[in-house]
Backbone as a chain_set.jsonl record, in Angstrom:
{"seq": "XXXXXXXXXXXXXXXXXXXXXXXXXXXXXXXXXXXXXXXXXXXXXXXXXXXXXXXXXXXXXXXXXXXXXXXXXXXXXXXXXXXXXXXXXXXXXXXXXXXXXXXXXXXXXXXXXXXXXXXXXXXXXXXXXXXXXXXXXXXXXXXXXXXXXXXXXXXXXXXXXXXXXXXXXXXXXXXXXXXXXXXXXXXXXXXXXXXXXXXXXXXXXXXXXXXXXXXXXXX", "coords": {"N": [[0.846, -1.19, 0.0], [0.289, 2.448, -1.248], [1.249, 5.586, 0.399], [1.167, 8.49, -0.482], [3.242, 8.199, -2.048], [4.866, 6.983, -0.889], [5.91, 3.144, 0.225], [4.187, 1.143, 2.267], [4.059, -1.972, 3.489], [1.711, -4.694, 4.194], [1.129, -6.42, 5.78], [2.168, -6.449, 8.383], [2.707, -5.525, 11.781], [3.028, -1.985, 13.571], [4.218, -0.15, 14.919], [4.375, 3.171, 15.176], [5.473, 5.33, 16.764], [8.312, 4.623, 17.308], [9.704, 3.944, 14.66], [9.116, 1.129, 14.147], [8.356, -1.884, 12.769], [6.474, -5.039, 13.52], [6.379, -8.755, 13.432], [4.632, -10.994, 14.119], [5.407, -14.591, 15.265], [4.13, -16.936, 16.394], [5.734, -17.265, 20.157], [7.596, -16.168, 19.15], [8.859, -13.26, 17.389], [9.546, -11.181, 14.627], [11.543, -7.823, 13.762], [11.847, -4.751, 12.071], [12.749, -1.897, 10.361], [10.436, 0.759, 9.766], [8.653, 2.231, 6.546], [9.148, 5.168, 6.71], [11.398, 5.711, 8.512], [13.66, 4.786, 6.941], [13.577, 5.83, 4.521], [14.294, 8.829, 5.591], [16.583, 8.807, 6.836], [18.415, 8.323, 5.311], [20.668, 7.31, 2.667], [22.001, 3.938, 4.667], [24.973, 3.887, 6.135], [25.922, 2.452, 8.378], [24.243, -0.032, 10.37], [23.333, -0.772, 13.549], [22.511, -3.049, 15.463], [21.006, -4.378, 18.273], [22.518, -7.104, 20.474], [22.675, -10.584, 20.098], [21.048, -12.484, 22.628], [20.295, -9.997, 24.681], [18.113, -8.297, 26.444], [15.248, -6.506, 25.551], [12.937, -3.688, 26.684], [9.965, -2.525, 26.413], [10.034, 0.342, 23.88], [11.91, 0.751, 24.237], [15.552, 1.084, 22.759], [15.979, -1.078, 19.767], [17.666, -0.723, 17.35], [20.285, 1.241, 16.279], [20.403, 3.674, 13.268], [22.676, 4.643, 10.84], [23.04, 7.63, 8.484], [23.522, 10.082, 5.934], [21.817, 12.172, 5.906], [20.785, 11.806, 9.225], [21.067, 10.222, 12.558], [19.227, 7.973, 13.608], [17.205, 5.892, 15.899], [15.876, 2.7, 16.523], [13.249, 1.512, 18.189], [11.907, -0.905, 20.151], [8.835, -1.982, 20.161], [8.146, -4.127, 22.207], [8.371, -6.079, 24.999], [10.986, -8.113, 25.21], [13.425, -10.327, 24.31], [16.78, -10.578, 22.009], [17.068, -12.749, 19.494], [18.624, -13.475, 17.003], [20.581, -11.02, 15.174], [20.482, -9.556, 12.381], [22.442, -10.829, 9.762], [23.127, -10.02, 7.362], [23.486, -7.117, 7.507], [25.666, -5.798, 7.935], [27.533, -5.941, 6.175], [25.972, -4.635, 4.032], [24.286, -2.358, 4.609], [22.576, -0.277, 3.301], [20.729, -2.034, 3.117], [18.604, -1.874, 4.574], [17.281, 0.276, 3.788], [16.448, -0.048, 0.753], [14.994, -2.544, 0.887], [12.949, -2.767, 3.685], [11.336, -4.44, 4.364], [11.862, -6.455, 4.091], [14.747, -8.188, 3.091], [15.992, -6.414, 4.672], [15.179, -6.777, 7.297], [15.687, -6.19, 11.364], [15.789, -7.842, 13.329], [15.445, -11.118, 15.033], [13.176, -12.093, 17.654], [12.951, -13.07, 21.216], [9.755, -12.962, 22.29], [8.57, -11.643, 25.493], [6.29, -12.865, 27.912], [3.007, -11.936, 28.92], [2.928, -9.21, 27.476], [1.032, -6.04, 26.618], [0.264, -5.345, 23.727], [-1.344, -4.252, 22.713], [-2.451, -1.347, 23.062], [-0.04, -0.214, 21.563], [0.95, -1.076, 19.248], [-0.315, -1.081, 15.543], [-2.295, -1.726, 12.917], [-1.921, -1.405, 9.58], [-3.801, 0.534, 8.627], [-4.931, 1.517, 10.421], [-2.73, 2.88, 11.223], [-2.36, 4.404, 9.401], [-3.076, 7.639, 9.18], [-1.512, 8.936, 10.943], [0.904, 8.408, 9.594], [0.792, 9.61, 7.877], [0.239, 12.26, 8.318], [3.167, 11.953, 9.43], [4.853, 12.014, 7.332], [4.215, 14.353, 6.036], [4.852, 16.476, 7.906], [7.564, 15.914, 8.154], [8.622, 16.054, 6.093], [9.636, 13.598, 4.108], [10.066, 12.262, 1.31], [9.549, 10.137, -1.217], [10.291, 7.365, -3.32], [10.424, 5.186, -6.737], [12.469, 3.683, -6.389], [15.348, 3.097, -4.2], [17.457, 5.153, -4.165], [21.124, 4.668, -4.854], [22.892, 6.797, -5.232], [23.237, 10.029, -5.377], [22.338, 13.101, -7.748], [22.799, 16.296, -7.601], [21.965, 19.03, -9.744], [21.949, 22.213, -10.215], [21.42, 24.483, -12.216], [23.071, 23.661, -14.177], [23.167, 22.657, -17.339], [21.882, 20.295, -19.184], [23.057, 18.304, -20.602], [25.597, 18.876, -19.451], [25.252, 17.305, -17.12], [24.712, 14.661, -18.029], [27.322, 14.076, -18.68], [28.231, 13.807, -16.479], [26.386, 11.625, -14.982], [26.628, 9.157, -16.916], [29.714, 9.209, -16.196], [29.626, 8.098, -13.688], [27.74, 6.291, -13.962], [29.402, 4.17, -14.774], [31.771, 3.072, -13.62], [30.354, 1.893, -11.944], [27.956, -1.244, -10.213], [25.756, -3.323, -12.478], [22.027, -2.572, -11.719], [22.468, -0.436, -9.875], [21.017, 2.26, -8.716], [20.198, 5.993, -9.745], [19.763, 9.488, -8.071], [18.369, 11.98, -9.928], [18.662, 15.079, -9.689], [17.148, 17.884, -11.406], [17.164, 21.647, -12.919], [16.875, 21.997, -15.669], [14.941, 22.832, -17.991], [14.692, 20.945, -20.074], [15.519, 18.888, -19.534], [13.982, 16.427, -19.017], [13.302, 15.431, -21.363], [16.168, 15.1, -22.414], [16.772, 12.899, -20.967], [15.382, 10.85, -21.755], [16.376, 10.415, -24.038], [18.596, 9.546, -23.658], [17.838, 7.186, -22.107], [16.889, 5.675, -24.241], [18.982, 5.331, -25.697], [21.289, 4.711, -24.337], [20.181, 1.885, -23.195], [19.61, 2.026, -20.556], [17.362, 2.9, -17.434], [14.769, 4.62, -17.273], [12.875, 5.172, -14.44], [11.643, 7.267, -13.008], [9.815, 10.162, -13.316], [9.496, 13.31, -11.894], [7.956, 16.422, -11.048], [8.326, 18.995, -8.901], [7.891, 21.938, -7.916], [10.522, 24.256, -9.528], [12.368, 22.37, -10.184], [13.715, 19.253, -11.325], [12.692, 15.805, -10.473], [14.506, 13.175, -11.182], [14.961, 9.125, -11.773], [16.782, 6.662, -12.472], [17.979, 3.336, -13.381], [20.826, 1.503, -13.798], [20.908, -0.78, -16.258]], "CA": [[0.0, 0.0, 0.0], [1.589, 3.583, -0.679], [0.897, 6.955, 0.765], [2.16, 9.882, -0.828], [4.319, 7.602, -3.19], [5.823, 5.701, -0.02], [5.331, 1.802, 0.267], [3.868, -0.184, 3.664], [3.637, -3.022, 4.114], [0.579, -4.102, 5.017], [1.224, -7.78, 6.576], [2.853, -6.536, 9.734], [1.875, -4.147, 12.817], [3.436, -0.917, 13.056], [4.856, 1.068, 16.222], [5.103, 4.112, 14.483], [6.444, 6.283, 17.552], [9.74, 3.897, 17.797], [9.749, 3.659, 13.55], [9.347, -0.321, 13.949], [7.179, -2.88, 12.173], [6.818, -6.488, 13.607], [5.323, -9.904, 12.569], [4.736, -12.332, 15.042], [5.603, -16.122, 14.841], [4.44, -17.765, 18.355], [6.366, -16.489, 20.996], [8.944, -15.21, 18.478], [9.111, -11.846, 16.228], [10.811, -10.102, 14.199], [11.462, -6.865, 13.72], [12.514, -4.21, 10.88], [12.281, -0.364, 10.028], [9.153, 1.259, 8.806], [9.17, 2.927, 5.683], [9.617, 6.682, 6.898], [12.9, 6.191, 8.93], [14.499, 4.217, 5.743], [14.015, 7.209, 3.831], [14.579, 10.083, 6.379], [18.207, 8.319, 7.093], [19.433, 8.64, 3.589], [21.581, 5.501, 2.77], [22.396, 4.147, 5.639], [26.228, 3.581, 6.093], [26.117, 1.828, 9.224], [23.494, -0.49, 11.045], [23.812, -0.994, 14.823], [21.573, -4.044, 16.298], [21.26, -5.24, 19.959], [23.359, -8.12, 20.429], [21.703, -11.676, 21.042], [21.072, -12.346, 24.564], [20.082, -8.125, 25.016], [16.894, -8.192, 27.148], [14.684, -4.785, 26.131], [12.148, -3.048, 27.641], [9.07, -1.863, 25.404], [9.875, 2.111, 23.934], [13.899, 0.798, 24.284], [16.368, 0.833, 21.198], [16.423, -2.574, 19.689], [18.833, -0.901, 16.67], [20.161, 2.464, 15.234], [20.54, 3.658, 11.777], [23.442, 6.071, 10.52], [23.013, 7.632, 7.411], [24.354, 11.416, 5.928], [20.543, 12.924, 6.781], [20.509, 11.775, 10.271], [21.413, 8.968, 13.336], [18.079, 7.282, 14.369], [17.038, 5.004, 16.978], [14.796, 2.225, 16.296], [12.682, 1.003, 19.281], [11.059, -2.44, 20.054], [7.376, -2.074, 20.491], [7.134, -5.213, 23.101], [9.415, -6.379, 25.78], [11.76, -9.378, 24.405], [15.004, -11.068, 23.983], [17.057, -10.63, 21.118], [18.017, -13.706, 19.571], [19.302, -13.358, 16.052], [20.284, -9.614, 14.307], [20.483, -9.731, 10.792], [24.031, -10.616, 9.816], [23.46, -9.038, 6.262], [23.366, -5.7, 7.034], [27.212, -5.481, 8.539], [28.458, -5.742, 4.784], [25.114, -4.585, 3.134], [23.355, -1.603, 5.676], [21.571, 0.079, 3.135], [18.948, -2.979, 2.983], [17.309, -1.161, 5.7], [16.722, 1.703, 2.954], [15.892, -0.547, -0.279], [13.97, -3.76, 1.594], [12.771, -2.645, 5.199], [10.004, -5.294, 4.356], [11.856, -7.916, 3.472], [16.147, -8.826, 3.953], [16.406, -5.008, 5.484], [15.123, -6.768, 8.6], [16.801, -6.037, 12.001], [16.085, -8.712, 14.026], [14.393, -11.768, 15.618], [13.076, -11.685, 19.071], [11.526, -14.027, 21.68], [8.571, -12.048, 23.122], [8.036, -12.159, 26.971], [5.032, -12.871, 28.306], [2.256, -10.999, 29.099], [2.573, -8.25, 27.074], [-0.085, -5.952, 26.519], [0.205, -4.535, 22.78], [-2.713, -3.574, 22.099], [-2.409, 0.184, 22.568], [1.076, 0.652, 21.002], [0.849, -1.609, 17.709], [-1.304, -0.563, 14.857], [-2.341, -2.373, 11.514], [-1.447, -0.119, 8.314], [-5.001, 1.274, 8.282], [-4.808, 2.114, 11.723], [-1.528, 3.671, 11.581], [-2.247, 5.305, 8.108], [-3.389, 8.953, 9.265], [-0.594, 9.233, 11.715], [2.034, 8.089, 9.263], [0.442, 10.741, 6.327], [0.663, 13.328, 9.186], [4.831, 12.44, 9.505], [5.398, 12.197, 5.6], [4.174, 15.959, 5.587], [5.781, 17.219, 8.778], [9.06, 15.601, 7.909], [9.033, 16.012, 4.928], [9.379, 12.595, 3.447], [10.368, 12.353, -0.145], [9.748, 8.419, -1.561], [10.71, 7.074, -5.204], [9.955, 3.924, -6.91], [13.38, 2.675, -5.72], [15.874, 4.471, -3.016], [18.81, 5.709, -4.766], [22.507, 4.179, -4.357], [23.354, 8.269, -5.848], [22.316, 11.218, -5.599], [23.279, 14.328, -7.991], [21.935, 17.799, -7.726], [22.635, 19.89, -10.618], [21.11, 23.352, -10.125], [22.06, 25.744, -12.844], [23.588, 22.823, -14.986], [22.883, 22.62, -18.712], [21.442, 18.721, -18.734], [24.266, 17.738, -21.446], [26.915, 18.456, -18.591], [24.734, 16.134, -16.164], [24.875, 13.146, -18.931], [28.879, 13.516, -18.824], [28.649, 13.148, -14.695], [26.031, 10.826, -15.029], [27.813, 8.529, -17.124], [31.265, 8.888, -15.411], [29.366, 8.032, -12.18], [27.666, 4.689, -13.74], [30.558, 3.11, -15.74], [32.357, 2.167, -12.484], [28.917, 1.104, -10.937], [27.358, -1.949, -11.012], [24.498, -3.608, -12.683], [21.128, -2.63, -11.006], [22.99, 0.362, -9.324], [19.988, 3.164, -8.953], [20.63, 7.414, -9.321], [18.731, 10.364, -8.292], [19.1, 13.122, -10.323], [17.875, 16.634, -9.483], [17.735, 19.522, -12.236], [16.079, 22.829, -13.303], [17.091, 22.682, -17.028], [13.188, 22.386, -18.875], [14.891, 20.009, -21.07], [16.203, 17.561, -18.691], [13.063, 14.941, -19.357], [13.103, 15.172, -22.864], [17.235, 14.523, -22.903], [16.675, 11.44, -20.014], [14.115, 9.896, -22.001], [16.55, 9.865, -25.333], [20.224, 8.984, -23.46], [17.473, 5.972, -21.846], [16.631, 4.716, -25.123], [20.312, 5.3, -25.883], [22.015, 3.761, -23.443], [19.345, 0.904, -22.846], [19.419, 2.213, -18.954], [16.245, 2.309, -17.704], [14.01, 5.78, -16.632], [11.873, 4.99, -13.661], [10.095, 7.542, -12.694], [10.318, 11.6, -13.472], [8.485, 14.084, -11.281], [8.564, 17.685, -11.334], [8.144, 19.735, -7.961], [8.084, 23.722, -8.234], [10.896, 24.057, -10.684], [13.259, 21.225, -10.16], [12.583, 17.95, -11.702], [13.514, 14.436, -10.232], [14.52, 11.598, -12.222], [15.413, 8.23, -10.961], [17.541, 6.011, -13.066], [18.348, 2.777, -12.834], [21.294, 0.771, -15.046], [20.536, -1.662, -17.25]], "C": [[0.887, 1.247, 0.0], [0.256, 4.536, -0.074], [2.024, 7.686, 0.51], [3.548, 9.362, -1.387], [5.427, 6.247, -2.154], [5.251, 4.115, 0.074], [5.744, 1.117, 1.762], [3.487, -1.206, 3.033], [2.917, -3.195, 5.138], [-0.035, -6.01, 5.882], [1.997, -8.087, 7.94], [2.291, -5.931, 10.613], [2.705, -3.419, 12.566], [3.091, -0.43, 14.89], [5.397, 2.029, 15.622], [6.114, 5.243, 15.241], [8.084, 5.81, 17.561], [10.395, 3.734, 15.9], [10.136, 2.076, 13.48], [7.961, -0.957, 13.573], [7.766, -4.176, 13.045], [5.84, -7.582, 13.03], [5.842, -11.043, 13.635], [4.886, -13.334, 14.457], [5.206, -17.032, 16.357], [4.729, -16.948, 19.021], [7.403, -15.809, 20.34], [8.186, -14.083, 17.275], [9.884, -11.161, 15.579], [10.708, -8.809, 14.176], [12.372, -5.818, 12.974], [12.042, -2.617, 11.494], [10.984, -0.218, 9.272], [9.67, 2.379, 7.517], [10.007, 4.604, 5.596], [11.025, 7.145, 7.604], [14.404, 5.174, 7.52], [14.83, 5.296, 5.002], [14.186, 8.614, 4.096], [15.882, 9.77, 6.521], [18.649, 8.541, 6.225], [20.379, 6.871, 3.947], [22.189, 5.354, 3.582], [24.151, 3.417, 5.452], [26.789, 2.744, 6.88], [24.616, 1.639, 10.349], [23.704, -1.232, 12.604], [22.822, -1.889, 15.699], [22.203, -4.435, 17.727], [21.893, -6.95, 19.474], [22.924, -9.595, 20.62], [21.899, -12.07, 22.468], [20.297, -11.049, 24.978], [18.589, -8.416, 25.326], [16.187, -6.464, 26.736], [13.204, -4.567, 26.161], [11.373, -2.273, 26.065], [9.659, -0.413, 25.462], [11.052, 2.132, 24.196], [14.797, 0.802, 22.401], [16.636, -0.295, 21.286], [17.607, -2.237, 18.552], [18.805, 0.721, 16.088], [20.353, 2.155, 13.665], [21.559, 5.082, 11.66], [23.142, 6.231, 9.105], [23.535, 8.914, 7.237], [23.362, 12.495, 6.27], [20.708, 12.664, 7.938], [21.413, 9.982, 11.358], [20.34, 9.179, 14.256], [18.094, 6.173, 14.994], [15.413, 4.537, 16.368], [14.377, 1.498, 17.85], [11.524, -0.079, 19.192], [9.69, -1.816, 20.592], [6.787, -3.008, 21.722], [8.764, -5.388, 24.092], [9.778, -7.632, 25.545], [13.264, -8.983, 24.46], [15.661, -11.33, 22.801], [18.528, -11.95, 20.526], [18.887, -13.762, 18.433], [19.238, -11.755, 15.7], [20.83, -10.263, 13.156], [22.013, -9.131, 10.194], [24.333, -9.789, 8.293], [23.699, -7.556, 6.388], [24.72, -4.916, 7.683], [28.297, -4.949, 7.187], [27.137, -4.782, 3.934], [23.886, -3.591, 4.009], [22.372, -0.803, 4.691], [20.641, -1.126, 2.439], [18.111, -2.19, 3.52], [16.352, -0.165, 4.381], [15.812, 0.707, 1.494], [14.876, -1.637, -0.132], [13.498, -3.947, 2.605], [12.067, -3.509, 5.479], [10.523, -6.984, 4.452], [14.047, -8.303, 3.743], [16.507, -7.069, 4.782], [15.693, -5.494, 6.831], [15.907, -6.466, 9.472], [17.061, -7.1, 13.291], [15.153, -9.478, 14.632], [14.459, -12.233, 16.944], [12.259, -12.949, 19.652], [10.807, -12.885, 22.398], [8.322, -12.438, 24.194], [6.666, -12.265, 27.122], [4.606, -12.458, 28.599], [2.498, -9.803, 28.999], [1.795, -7.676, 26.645], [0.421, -4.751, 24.951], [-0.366, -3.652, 21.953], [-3.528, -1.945, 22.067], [-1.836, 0.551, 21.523], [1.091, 0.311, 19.319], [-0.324, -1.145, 17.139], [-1.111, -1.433, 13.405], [-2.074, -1.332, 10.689], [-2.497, 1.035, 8.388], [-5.079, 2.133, 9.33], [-3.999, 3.368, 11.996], [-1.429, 4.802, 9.988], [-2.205, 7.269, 8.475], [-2.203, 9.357, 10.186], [0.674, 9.26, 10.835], [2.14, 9.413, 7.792], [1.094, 11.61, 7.234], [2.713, 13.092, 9.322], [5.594, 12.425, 8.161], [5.419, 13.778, 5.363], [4.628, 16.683, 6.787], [7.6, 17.029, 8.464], [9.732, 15.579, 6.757], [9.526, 15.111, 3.485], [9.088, 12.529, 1.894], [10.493, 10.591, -0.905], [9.453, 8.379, -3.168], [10.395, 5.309, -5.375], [11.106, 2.696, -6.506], [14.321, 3.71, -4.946], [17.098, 3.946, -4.041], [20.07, 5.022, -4.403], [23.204, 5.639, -4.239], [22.251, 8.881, -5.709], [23.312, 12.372, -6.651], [22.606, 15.217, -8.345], [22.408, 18.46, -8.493], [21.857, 20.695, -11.075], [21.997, 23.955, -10.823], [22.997, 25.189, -13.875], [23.314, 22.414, -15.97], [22.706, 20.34, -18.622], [22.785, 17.939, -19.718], [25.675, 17.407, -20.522], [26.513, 17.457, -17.455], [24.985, 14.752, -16.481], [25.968, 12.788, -18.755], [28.956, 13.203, -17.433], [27.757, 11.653, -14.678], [26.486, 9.587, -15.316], [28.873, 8.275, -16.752], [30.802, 7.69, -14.013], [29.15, 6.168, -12.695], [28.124, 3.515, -14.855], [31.445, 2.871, -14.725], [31.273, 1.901, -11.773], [28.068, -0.129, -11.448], [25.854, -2.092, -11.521], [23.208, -2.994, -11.447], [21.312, -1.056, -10.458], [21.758, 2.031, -10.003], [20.407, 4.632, -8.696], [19.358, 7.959, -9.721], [19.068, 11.535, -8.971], [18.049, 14.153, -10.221], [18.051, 17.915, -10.529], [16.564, 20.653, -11.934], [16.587, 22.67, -14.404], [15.733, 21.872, -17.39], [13.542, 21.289, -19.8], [15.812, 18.774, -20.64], [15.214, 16.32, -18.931], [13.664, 14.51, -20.683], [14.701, 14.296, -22.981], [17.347, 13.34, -22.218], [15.995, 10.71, -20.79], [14.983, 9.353, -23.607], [17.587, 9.411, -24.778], [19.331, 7.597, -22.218], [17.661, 5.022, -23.328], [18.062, 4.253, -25.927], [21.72, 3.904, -25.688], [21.443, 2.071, -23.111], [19.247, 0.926, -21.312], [18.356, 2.511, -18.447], [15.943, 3.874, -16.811], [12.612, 5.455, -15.957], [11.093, 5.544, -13.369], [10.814, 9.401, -12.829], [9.279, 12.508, -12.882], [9.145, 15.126, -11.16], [7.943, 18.542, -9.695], [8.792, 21.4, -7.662], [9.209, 23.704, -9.389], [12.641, 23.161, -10.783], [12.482, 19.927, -10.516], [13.503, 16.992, -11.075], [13.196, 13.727, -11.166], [15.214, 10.504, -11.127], [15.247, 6.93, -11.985], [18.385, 4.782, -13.044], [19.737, 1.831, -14.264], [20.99, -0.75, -15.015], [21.697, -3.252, -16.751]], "O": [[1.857, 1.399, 0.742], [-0.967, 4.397, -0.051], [3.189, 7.685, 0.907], [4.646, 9.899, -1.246], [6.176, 5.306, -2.416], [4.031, 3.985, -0.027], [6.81, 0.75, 2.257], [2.66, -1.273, 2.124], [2.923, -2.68, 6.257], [-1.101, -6.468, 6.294], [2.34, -9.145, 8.468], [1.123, -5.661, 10.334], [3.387, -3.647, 11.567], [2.124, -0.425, 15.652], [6.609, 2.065, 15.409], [7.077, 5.838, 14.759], [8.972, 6.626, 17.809], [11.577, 3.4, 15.819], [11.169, 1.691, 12.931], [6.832, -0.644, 13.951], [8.953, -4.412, 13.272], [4.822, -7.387, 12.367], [6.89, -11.65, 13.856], [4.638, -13.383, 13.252], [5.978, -17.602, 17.128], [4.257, -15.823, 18.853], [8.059, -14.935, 20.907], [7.197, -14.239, 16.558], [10.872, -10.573, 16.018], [9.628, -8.427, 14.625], [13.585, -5.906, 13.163], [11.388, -2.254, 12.472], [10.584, -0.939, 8.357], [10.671, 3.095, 7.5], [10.911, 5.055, 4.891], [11.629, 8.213, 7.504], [15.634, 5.127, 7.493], [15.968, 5.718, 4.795], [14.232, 9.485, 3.227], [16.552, 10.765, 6.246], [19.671, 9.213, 6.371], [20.565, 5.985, 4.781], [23.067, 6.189, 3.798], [24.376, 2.507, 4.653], [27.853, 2.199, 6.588], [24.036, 2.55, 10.941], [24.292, -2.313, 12.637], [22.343, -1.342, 16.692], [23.342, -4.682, 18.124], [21.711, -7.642, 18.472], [22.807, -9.733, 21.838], [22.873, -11.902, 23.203], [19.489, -11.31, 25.868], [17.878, -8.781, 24.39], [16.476, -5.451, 27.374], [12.406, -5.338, 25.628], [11.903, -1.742, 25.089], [9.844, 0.152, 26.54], [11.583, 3.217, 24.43], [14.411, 0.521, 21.266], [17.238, -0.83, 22.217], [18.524, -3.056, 18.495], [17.833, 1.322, 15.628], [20.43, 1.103, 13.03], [21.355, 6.186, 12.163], [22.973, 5.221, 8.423], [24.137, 9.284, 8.245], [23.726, 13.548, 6.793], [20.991, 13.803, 8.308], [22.059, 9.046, 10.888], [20.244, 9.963, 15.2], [18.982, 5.366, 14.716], [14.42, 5.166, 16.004], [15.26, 0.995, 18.544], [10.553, -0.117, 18.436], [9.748, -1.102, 21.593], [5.654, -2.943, 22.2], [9.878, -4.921, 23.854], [8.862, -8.447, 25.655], [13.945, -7.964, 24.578], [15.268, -12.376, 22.283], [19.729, -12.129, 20.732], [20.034, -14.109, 18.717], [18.177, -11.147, 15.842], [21.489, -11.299, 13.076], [22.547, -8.024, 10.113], [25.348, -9.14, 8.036], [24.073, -6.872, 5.435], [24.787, -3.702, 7.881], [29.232, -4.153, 7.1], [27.633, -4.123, 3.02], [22.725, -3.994, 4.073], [21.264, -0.597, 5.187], [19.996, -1.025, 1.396], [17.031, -1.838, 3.046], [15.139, -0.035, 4.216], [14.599, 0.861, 1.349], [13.946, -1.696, -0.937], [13.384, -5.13, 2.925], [11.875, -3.718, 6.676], [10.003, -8.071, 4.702], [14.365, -8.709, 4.861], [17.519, -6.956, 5.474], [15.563, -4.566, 7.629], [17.05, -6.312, 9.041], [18.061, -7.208, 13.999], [14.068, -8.959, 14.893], [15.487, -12.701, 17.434], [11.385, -13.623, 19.106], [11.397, -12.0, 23.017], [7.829, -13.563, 24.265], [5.921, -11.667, 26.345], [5.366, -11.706, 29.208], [2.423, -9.077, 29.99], [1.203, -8.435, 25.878], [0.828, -3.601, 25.116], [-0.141, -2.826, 21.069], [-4.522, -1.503, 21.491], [-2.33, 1.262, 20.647], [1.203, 1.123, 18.401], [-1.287, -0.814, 17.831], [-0.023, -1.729, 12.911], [-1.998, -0.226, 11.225], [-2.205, 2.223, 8.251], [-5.27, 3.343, 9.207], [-4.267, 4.398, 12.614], [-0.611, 5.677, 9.706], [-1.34, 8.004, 7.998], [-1.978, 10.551, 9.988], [1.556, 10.044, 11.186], [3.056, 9.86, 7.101], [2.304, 11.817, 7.132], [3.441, 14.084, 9.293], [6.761, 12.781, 8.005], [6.283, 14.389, 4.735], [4.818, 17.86, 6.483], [8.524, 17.836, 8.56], [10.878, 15.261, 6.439], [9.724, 15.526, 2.343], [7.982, 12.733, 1.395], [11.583, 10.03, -1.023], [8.734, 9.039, -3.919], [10.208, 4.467, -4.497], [10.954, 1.483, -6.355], [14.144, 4.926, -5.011], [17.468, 2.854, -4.472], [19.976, 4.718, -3.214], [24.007, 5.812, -3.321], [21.043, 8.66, -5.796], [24.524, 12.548, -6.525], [21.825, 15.136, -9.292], [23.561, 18.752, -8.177], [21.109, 20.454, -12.022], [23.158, 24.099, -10.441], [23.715, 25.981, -14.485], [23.013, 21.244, -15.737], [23.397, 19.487, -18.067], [23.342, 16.946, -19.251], [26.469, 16.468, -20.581], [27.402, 16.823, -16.887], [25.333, 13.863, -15.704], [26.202, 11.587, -18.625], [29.748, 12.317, -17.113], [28.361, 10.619, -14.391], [26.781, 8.818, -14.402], [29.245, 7.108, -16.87], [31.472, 6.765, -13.553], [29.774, 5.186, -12.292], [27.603, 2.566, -15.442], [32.25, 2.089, -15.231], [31.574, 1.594, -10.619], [27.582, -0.227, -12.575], [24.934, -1.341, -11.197], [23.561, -3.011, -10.268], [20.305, -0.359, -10.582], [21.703, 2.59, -11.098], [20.952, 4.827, -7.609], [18.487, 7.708, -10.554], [20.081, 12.135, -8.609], [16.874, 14.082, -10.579], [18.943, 18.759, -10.438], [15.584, 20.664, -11.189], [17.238, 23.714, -14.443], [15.489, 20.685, -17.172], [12.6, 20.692, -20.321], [16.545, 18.01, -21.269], [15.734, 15.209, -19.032], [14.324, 13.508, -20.957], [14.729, 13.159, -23.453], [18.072, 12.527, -22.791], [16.008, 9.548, -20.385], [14.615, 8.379, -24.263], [17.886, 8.435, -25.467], [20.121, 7.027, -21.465], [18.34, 4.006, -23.476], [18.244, 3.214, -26.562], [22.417, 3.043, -26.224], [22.239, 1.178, -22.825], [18.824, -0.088, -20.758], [17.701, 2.418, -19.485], [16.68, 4.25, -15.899], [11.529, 5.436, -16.542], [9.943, 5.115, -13.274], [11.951, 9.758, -12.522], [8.159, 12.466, -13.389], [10.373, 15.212, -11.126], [6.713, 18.491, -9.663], [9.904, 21.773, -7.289], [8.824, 23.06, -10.365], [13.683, 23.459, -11.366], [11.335, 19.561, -10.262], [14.726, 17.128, -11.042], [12.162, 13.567, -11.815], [15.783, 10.771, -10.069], [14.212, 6.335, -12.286], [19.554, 4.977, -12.709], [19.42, 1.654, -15.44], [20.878, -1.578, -14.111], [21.654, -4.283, -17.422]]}, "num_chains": 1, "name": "protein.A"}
């Protein structure tokens, strides 16, 4: 499900004050990022999980997130024991940012007993009007895929963007996704012919006051 171009997942609960989703299993859970601190962090550079064994306390940090926007704290929704963290994201931290749903997990928990969740968790629907309300306070900017790059080129003739562009993804690999930011009026038109060009692929182009995003993925 999106809102305002962002994508929930809508097969988990949602502690939106702590930015954590979980999905029970029994007495065990896991537990990931929600969509809005994936993309408020900017790619994250470094993922910091509780350790197994780490006993915490509902409304505690079960893991931060560093990224070049910010250093957030994610918080467990229930009181539990952390038994596995997610050994991918030591070599591979921005999962959190590209799969929060899915290997961007952060970790699986046993759940103590008698916890009462039933204030703090919320289904998607539940948690929808609260989560619109922090997309437009925070400003929350979501694309059809999160960027590996970013390059802002205000006041940059789109021809000299193509030569950075290019430089940037001929040492990058396959799959490897960029955002690019202009104001030249003729930045679609030249993305849409150095796609069919290149065979690199133009995902998605939106224009907000007079900067346009593109978001570019190679081929």
């Amino acid at each position: 499900m999106h809102l305002e171009d962002c994508y929930f997942a809508e097969d988990v609960l949602y502690f939106p004050e702590g930015h954590c989703w979980i999905s029970f299993r029994g007495d065990k859970a896991v537990l990931g990022p929600d969509t809005i601190i994936a993309w408020i962090t900017g790619k994250a550079a470094r993922v910091s999980v509780r350790q197994p064994g780490t006993s915490i306390e509902p409304g505690r940090m079960v893991a931060s997130l560093e990224g070049p926007r910010h250093f957030d704290v994610i918080r467990s929704p229930v009181r539990c024991t952390v038994t596995v963290a997610n050994p991918d994201l030591e070599l591979n931290p921005s999962l959190v940012n590209k799969d929060p749903y899915g290997r961007g997990w952060l970790a699986e928990v046993k759940v103590a007993a008698g916890n009462d969740v039933s204030s703090s968790l919320k289904s998607f629907h539940e948690a929808a009007p609260l989560f619109e309300k922090m997309i437009t306070e925070m400003g929350v900017r979501c694309f059809k895929e999160f960027p590996d790059h970013e390059l802002y080129e205000i006041g940059t003739e789109c021809s000299a963007v193509l030569v950075k562009l290019n430089d940037l993804l001929s040492g990058s690999d396959s799959g490897t996704v960029v955002h690019v930011v202009s104001d030249d009026p003729t930045a679609e038109v030249e993305l849409i012919r150095w796609s069919d060009q290149t065979g690199n692929r133009l995902l998605e182009a939106r224009t907000e006051a007079n900067l346009r995003h593109f978001i570019l993925k190679k081929s």
